[in-house]
C-alpha positions in Angstrom: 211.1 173.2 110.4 213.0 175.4 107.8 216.5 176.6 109.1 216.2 180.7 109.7 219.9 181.2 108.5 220.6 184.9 109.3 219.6 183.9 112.9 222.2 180.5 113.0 224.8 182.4 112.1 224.3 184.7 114.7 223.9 182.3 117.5 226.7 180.5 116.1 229.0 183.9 116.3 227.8 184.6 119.6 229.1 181.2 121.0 232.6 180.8 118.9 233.0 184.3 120.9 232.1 187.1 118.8 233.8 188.2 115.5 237.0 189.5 117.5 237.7 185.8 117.5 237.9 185.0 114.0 241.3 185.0 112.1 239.7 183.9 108.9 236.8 182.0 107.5 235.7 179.6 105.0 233.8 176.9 104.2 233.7 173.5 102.3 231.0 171.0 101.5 229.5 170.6 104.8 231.6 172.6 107.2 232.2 175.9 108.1 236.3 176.4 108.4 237.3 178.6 111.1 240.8 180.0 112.0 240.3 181.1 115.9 242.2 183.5 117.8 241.8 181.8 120.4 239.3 178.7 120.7 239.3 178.7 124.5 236.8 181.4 123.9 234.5 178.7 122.2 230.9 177.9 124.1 231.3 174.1 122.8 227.6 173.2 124.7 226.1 176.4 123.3 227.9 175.9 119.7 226.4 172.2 119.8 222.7 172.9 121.0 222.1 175.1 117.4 220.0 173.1 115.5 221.5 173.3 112.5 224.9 172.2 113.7 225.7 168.5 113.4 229.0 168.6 115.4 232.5 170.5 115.8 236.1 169.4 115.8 239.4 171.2 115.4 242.0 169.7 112.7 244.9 171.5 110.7 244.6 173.9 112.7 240.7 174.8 111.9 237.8 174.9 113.7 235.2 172.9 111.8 231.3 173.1 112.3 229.4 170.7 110.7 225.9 172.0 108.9 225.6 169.8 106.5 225.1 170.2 102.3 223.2 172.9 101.2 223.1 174.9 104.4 226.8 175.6 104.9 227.1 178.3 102.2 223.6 179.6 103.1 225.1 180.1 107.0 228.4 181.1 105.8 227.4 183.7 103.5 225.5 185.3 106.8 228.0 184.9 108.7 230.3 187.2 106.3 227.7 189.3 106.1 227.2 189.7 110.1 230.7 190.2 110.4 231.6 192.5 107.5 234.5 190.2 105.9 235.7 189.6 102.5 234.9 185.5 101.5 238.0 183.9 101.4 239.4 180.4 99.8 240.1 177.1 101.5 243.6 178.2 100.8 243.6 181.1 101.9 242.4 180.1 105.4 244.7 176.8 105.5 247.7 179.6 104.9 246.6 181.0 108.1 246.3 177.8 110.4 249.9 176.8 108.6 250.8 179.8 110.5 250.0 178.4 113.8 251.7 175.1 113.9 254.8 173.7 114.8 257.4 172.7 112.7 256.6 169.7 112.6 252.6 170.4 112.1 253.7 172.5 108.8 256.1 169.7 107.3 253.2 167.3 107.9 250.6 169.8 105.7 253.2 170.2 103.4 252.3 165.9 102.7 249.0 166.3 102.8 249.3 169.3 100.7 251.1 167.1 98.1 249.5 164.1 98.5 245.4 164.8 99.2 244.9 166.5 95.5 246.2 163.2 93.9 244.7 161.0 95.6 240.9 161.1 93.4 243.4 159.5 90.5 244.8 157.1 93.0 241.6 155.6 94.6 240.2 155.2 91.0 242.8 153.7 90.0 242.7 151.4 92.6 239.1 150.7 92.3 239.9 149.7 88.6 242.6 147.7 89.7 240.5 145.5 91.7 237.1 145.1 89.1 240.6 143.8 87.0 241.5 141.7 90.0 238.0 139.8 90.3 238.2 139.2 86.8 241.7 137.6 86.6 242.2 136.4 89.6 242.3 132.3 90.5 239.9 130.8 92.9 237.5 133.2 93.3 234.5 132.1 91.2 235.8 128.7 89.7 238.4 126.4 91.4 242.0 127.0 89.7 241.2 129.4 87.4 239.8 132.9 86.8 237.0 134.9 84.9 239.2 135.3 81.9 239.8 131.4 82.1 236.4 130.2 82.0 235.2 132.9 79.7 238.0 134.6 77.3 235.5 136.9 75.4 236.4 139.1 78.5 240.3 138.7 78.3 240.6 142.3 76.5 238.1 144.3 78.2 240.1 143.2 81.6 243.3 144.0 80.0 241.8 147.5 79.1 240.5 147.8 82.6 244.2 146.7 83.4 246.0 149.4 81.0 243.6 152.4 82.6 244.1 151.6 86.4 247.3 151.2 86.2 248.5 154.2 84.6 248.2 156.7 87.6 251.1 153.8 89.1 253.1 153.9 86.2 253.2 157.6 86.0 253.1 158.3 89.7 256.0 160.5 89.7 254.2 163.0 87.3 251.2 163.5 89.5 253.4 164.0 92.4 255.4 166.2 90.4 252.4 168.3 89.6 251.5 168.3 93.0 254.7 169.6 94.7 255.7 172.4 92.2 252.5 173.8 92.4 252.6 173.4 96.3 255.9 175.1 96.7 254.5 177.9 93.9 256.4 177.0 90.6 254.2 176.1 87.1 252.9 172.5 87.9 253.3 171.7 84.0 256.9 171.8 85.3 256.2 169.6 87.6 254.7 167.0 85.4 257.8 167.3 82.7 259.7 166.6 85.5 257.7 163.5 86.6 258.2 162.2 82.7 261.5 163.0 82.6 262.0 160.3 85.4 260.1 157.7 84.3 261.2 157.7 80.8 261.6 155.0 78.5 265.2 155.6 77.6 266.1 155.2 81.5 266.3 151.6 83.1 263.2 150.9 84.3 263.7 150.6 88.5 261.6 147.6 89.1 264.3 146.0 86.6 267.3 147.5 88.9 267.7 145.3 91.0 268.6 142.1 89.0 270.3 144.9 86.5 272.7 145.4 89.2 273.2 141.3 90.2 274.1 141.2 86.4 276.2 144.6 86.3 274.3 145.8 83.6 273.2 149.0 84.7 273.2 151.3 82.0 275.4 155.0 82.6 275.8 158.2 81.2 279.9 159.4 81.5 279.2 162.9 81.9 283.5 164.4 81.4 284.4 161.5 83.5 281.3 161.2 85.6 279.3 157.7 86.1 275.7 158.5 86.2 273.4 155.5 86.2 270.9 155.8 83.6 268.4 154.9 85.7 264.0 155.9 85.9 262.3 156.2 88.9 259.3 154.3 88.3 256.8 153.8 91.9 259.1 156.2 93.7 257.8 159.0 95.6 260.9 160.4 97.0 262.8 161.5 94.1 260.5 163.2 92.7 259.6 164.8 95.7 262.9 166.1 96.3 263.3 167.5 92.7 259.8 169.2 92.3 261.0 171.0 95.4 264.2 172.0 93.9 262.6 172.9 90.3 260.0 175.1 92.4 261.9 177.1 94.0 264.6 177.4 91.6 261.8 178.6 89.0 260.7 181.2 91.2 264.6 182.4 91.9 264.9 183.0 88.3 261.8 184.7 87.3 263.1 187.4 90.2 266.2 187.5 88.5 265.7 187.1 85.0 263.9 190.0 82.7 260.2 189.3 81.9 260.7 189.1 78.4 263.1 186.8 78.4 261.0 184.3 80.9 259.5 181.9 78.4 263.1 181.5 76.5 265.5 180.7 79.9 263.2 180.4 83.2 261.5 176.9 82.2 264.7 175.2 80.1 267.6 176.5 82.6 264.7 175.3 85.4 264.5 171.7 84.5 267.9 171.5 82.8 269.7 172.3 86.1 267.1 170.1 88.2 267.3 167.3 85.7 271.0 167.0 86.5 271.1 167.8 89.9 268.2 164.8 90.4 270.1 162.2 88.2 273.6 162.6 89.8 273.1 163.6 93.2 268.8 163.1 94.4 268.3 160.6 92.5 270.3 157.7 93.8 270.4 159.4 97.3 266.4 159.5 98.0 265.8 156.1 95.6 268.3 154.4 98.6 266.0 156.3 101.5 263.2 155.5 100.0 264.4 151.8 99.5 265.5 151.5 103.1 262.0 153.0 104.7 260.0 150.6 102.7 262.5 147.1 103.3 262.3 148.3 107.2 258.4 148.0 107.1 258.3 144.8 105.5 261.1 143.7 108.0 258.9 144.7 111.1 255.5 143.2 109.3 257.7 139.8 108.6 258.9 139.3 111.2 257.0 140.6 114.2 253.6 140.7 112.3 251.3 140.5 115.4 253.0 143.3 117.1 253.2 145.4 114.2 249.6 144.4 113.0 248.1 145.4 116.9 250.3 148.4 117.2 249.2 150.0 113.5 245.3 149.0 114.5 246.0 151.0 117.6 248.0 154.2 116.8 246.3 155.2 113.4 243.4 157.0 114.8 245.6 158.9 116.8 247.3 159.6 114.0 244.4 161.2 111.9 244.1 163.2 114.8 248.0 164.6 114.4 247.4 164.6 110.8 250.5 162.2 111.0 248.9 159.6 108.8 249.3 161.1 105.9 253.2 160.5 106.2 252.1 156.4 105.9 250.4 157.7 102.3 254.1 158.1 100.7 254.6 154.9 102.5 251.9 153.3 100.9 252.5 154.0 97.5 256.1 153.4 97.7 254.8 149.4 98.8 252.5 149.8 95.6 255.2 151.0 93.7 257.4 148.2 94.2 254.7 146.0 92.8 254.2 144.1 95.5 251.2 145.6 97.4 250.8 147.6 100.3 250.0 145.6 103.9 249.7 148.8 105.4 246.6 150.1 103.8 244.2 147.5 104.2 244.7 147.9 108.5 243.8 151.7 107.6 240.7 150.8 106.1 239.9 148.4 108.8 240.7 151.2 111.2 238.1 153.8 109.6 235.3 150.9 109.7 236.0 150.4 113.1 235.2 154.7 114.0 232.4 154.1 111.9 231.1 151.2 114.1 231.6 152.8 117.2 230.0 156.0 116.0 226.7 153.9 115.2 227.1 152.4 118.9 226.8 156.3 120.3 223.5 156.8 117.9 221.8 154.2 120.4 223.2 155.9 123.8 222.9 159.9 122.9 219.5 161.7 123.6 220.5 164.9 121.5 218.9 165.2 118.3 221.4 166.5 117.0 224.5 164.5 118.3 222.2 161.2 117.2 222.0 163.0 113.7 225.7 162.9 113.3 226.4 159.5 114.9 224.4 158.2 111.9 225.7 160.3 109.1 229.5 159.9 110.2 229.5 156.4 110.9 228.0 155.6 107.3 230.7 158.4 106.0 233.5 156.0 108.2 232.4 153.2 106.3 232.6 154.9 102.8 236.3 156.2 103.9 235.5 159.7 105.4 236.7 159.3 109.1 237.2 162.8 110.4 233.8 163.5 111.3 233.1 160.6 113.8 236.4 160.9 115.3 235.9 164.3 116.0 232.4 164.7 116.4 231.3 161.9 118.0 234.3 159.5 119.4 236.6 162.0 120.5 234.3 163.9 122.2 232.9 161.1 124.3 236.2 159.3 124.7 235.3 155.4 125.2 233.9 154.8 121.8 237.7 155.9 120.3 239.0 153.5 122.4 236.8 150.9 121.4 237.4 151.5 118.1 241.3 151.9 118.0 241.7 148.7 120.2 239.3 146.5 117.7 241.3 147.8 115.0 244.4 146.6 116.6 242.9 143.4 117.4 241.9 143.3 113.4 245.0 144.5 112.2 247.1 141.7 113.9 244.9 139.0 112.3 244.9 140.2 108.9 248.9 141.4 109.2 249.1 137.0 110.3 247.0 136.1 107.5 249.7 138.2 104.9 246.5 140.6 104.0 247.8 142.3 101.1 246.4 145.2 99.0 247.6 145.9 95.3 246.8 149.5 95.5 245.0 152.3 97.4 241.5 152.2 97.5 238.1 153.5 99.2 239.2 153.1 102.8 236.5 151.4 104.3 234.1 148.5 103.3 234.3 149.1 99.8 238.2 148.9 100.5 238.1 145.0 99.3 237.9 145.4 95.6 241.8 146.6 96.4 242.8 143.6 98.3 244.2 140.7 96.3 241.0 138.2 96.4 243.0 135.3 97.4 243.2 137.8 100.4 239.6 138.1 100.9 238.5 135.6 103.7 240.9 136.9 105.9 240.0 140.3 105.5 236.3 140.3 105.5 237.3 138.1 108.8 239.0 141.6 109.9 236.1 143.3 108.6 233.8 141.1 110.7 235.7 142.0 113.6 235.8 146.1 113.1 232.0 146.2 112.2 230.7 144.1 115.6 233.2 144.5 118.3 233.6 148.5 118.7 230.0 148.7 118.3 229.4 146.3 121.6 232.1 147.4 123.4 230.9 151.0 122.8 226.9 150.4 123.5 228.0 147.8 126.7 230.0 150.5 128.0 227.6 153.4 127.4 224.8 151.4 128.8 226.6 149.2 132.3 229.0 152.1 133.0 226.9 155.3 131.9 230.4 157.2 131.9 230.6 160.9 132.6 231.0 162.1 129.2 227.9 160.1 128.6 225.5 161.8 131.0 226.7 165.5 130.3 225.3 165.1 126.8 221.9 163.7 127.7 
């Protein structure tokens, strides 16, 4: 039956509570994004029994209806029509949730405001990264030796493979560095300079530092009496960080200051000039020790107490989507890569996504709306590309014992792979595609894991729905 759009978008503005109720409105690929005055106001059951809407959930502050490709825009065109607005940019709306939160909330868009954009380079890179594993890695196709071994006429095209992925880890801090300064409202070129400046060749390369140091062969820069260590920042996040922060707002104090026609001679040089030194004397060293310290005290916990810590990051990291906290454990993550020895952190994440993905298939055999079934088959496959958000909020959330099934199984996976040493060598696709990252002597142990997230939240969840027939359960039939 074809979808009467004018009419959705009026039954949809009846139940979010009448245009009075909307802040601000956009939409993305499949969801409209609402800002709500008040989302109290919301008739969830009405919302829901549209046919055209998959599901809702609030995150970031929005409150997100899922339509679907190629209806969304359709819907939310009528819906600016019905209500007389301007469209507006995903921007433009996430300005106005940023308004809402806490201070907390804001500082933890600021890292996902940083950090999503570059991640497209990131997972590509770490999809590269592991066809370039496969092929030179031991033991996977021929006992003691690799692809390249057995069959040397591929040697170069993995070390091409090699030279591409790795580049967006070599040059990390310029894609951060384009990411922040445009973030805080500077010129991201600046930010990229800024990111070259601290991984250039001149400087000591930091994954050298530290026998540099056991030798006392650091090199320094005497600036009138100053010791500066002459030292690049290669896999950090931090430093960079700080600094496009600095150059950002530091750009925009001078353009206020400084005559228009005289912007393109002073704003850019004195900008990264005063940064530049500011970063290697003082931000540098300071956030390359913080930094440093964060990442040596999660490989201290995951040495030494990796059961607990494997169970405990299964369990809290759906929570943490819904906080939007998990996107802190992104710098984390790529500090671990950085340090070239793999990530143990990532590879539970992606076990954790499979797992909402399982138990999101579970509800598709225990829901009787059309609808709801609809979008327990669509976000569980999206789960298991990687795309969790939808059957956490739409389906697991709402219905409260298939989260639980799914964060416990991921706890129960994440403290065998975390025993096994499960290590990824970068960020990937977080979910079953994930393995191409993991280091394939690692593979056993985590398809193992795998194993585990695919069949145990889907039982728990359907034995549940079907012996208990829970509350949540029956209000939806």
């Amino acid at each position: 039956m074809a979808i009467n759009y004018r009419e959705t978008a009026e039954q949809i503005l009846a139940a979010i509570g009448g245009e009075e109720n909307i802040s601000s409105a956009t939409h993305c690929v499949t969801r409209l994004r609402l800002v709500l005055n008040d989302e109290n106001e919301v008739d969830t059951s009405g919302l829901e029994a549209i046919e055209a809407v998959k599901g809702t959930f609030t995150a970031s502050g929005q409150f997100q209806i899922i339509l679907g490709n190629g209806i969304v825009d359709k819907v939310y065109k009528e819906l600016m029509a019905l209500t007389g607005r301007e469209e507006q940019s995903k921007d433009e709306v996430k300005a106005e949730a940023a308004k809402k939160g806490s201070p907390l909330q804001r500082a933890i868009k600021v890292l996902a405001d940083v950090f999503i954009p570059i991640l497209p380079a990131i997972v590509t890179a770490g999809l590269l990264m592991g066809i370039n594993n496969i092929l030179t890695g031991n033991d996977i196709f021929y006992t003691g030796a690799s692809i390249i071994d057995v069959h040397p006429q591929w040697a170069d095209f993995a070390d091409i493979i090699h030279v591409i992925a790795n580049t967006a880890f070599t040059f990390l801090p310029a894609l951060i560095g384009w990411s922040a300064v445009k973030r805080f409202g500077g010129n991201p070129l600046l930010g990229i300079v800024m990111g070259l400046i601290l991984v250039h060749p001149a400087l000591l390369n930091a994954w050298d530092y530290g026998a540099a140091r056991e030798a006392g062969e650091i090199p320094t820069w005497n600036l009138f009496g100053l010791e500066i260590n002459k030292l690049g920042y290669q896999g950090q996040v931090l430093p960079v960080f700080v600094a496009s922060i600095i150059l950002a707002k530091l750009e925009l104090f001078l353009r206020k200051r400084i005559p228009d026609a005289f912007h393109l001679l002073t704003v850019a040089p004195l900008a990264l000039l005063i940064t530049s030194f500011i970063t290697f004397i003082a931000v540098g060293p300071l956030t390359f020790a913080i930094g440093n310290w964060i990442a040596d005290g999660f490989i201290w916990l995951f040495a030494t107490l990796p059961w607990i810590a494997g169970f405990l990051y299964g369990i809290i990291y759906g929570p943490l989507v819904i906080t939007g906290m998990h996107h802190t454990f992104l710098a984390v993550d790529l500090q671990l890569v950085g340090s070239g020895n793999g990530t143990f952190l990532w590879p539970i994440l992606a076990l954790s996504n499979i797992a909402q993905g399982s138990a999101a298939f579970a509800m598709y055999f225990l829901v009787k709306n059309a609808n709801l079934k609809g979008l327990a088959g669509t976000s569980g496959l999206s789960a298991w590309l990687g795309i969790t958000e939808p059957a956490l909020f739409g389906v697991n959330l709402r219905f409260r014992f298939p989260f639980y099934a799914a964060i416990v199984s991921a706890g129960i996976a994440g403290m065998f792979i975390t025993m096994q040493n499960v290590i990824a060598n970068s960020i990937g696709v977080g979910g079953v595609p994930g393995f191409v990252s993991i280091r394939p002597t690692d593979w056993i142990p985590f398809f193992i894991g795998m194993a585990i997230v695919i069949v145990l939240p889907f039982l728990i969840t359907l034995l549940y729905g079907r012996l208990r027939q829970p509350k949540s359960l029956q209000e939806d039939h």
